[in-house]
C-alpha positions, 0 to 999 in steps of 0.5 A: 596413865601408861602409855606404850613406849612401842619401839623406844626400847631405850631409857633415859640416865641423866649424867651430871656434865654439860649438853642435852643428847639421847631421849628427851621424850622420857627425861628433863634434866637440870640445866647443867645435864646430859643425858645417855641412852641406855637398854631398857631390860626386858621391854619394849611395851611398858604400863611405865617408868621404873626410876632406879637409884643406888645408894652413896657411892654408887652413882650409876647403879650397873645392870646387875643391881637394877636387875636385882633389886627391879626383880625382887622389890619393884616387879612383884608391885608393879609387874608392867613397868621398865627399869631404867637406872638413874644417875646421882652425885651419890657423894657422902664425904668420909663414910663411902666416898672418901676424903675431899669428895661431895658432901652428903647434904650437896648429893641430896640436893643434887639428888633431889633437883635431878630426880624431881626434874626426871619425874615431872617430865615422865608424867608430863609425857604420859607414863606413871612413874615408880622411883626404887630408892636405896639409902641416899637416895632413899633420903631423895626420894622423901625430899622429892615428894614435897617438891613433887606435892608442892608442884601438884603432881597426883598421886595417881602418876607417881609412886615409890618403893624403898629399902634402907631408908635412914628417913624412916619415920620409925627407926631411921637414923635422921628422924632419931636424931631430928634436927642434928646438924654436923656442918663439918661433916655435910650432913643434917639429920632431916627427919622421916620420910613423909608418909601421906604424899604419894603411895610408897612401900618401905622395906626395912632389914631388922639391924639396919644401922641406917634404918633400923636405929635402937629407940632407947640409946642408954642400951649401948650394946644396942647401940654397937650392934647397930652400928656394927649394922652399918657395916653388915646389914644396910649394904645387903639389900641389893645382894643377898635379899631374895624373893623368899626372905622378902616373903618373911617380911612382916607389915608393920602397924600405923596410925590414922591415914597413911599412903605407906606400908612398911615391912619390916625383914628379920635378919638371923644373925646379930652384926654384933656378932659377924666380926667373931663369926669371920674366925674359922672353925671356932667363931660361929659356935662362940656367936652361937652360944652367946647371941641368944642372951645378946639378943636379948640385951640388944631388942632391949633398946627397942624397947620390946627385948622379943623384937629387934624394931620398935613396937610403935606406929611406923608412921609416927616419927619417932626420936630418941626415947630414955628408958624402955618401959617397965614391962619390957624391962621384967621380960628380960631375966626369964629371957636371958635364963632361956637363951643362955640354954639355948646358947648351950645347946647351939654351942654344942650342936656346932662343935659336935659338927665340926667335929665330926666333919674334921674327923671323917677326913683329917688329911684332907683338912690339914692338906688345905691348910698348909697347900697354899703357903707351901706352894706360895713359899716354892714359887718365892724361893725358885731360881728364877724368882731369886735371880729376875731382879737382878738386872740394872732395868729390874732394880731400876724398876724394884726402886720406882715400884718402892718409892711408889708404893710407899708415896701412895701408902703416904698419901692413904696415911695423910687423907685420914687426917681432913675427916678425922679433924672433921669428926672431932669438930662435929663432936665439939660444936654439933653434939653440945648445939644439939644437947642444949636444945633436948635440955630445952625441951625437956624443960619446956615439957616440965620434964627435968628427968628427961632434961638432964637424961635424954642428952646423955642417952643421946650422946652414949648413941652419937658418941659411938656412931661419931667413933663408928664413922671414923672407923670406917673412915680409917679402914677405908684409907688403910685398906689403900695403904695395904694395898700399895704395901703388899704390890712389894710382896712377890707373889 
């Protein structure tokens, strides 16, 4: 039921904190809300509401992103609609927000309360609604549907378009590991996205490691690329996809009735492999040569070694398997019998290349190579810059920057400690509850095969993203560090 917004040219973003100012008319927020006028972009007559939400860590999403990810994944759906942004908690405890910040389940809860909130009033008020959740608040927006349906909201008001989504019925995070619950880290795995509620389109980035999650864990190569995934794939979608690439996205299969399609975008390149890519000169010819068979290796723990996503229904949520079937399995030697002639052929092509590139002009090569810390070490070495801390004010302010540096360095140190505690906790309290209750069910299906193996396929998986979570935790605290290290480092 659109409804033109003629001289409201502003929107409504509901921020967490006390009162109620701006355009009441567009939004409802919790009571504990107020809300912001903000420009709507590029429309002052709109067919309706495009709700915008960033993922963990992003609680207002900046006008570049909602111009972005509105051009690419919303318009081409629904051309007549005005983006607005929408504020969120967007807490995630350890993994994006850092130590003694909102814990994952308290954001989505938030989350869910402000956007179910948001909507029901937009409709309320006449506009059809579509929600662009990413992420986080891809999780929302699932959660908000069954409050939307459970308040009889149609379906002909409202709509969703999502990327990233750790929910995904097939190959999401949450719904491979359904019923998972880490207290100690404020996160439960909450199962898929529901799939018949309202209309809703799902973008996915093969190796997401949200998303895109390997179906059969025992494949550990599978699980590390996917985790590396994590890292290098989930946070791209707001940045590097484009109209073209999205146009390569490929629908995937369902079953029955559904009110969603998936897509499913291939990525080039294996996260596995983006580490050794970031060597100079030398690391794409080695990714090169070696991600043909690696590939291979890694599609294996989807079960199809041709494809990096599970064959099966999209729809159908869809846990954690043990073994790939047998077929898939005989595919793999001619496979990797082929990559590794392919890897070859890559490997050689690069070097020829780059070769030839450094050769055409090698002074200009060596030249960029040693400009910068030679006029780095002249700058250092210079007169001035020996003598200018020589003045008690100088050495007064040299010692305070120091004590500084080095408190803050401290500090960045000791908050590795709450989260890697936390880690370990989950380990040795949520992995064994969730263990005992596939051992269960394994025994109640009559399967003692899957009894005794689906815990241990499970586990090689979490195991690995329960040392991926810390690692990024403690990447995230070194990076402070260094970087009250290095304000000591003349420049």
């Amino acid at each position: 039921m659109p409804r033109a917004l003629g001289p409201l040219i502003a929107a409504s973003i509901v921020i967490v904190g006390t009162g109620l100012t701006g355009v009441p008319t567009l939004t409802t927020s919790p009571p504990t809300a107020q809300v912001r006028a903000v420009q709507l972009v590029d429309a002052e007559i709109s067919q309706g509401i495009a709700d915008i939400m960033a993922g963990s860590g992003t609680p207002i999403p900046s006008d570049s992103y909602v111009e972005h990810v509105f051009d690419v994944f919303v318009k081409p759906l629904y051309p007549g609609y005005s983006p607005q942004p929408v504020y969120y908690p967007a807490g995630n405890y350890a993994l994006y927000t850092g130590v003694k910040s909102l814990p994952l389940d308290t954001s989505e809860a938030q989350g869910t309360q402000i956007l179910d909130n948001l909507i029901t009033q937009q409709v309320n008020d006449g506009f059809d609604v579509v929600m662009k959740g990413q992420s986080q608040s891809s999780t929302i927006a699932g959660m908000t549907m069954t409050e939307l349906a459970a308040q009889h909201v149609s379906s002909s008001d409202v709509s969703f378009v999502l990327t990233g989504d750790p929910n995904l019925p097939n190959g999401g995070l949450f719904e491979r590991a359904d019923g998972l619950t880490l207290p100690s880290l404020g996160i439960t795995f909450n199962g898929a996205t529901p799939s018949d509620l309202y209309p809703t389109t799902i973008y996915t980035l093969e190796y997401d490691g949200f998303a895109d999650v390997c179906q059969y864990p025992i494949d550990a190569i599978c699980d590390l690329n996917s985790i590396l995934g994590i890292q290098y794939v989930h946070p791209t979608y707001s940045v590097d996809v484009t109209p073209e690439q999205l146009a390569t996205a490929i629908k995937l299969p369902t079953m029955g009735a559904t009110m969603t399609t998936y897509y499913m975008i291939p990525t080039n390149d294996l996260p596995l492999l983006d580490p050794l890519r970031a060597i100079p000169v030398v690391g794409d010819p080695l990714a090169n040569l070696l991600q043909p068979d690696l590939e291979v290796l890694v599609n294996l723990g989807y079960g199809d070694p041709d494809y990096g996503w599970s064959q099966g229904f999209a729809n159908v949520p869809t846990q954690f398997g043990l073994f790939p079937s047998l077929a898939d399995l005989e595919k793999v030697p001619g496979l990797l019998v082929s990559g590794t002639q392919q890897g070859i052929s890559n490997f050689v092509g690069d070097i020829t290349s780059g070769a030839a590139a450094v050769l055409s002009d090698p002074s200009a090569t060596v030249s960029s190579v040693l400009a910068s810390p030679m006029a780095a070490l002249s700058t250092m070495l210079s007169p001035a810059a020996l003598l200018s801390g020589l003045s008690p004010n100088g050495i007064a302010d040299e010692v305070t920057a120091v004590v500084n540096a080095l408190s803050g360095a401290a500090s960045a140190a000791y908050a590795t400690l709450l989260p890697t505690a936390d880690v370990i906790t989950a380990v040795l309290t949520g992995l064994p509850t969730y263990d005992l209750n596939l051992f269960a069910a394994g025994l109640g299906s009559g399967n003692l095969v899957e009894a005794l193996g689906q815990p241990i396929a499970t586990d090689t998986y979490l195991l690995q993203l329960a040392a991926g979570f810390e690692f990024f935790a403690v990447v995230g605290q070194a990076s402070t560090a260094v970087a009250d290290l290095s304000s000591l480092i003349p420049l």
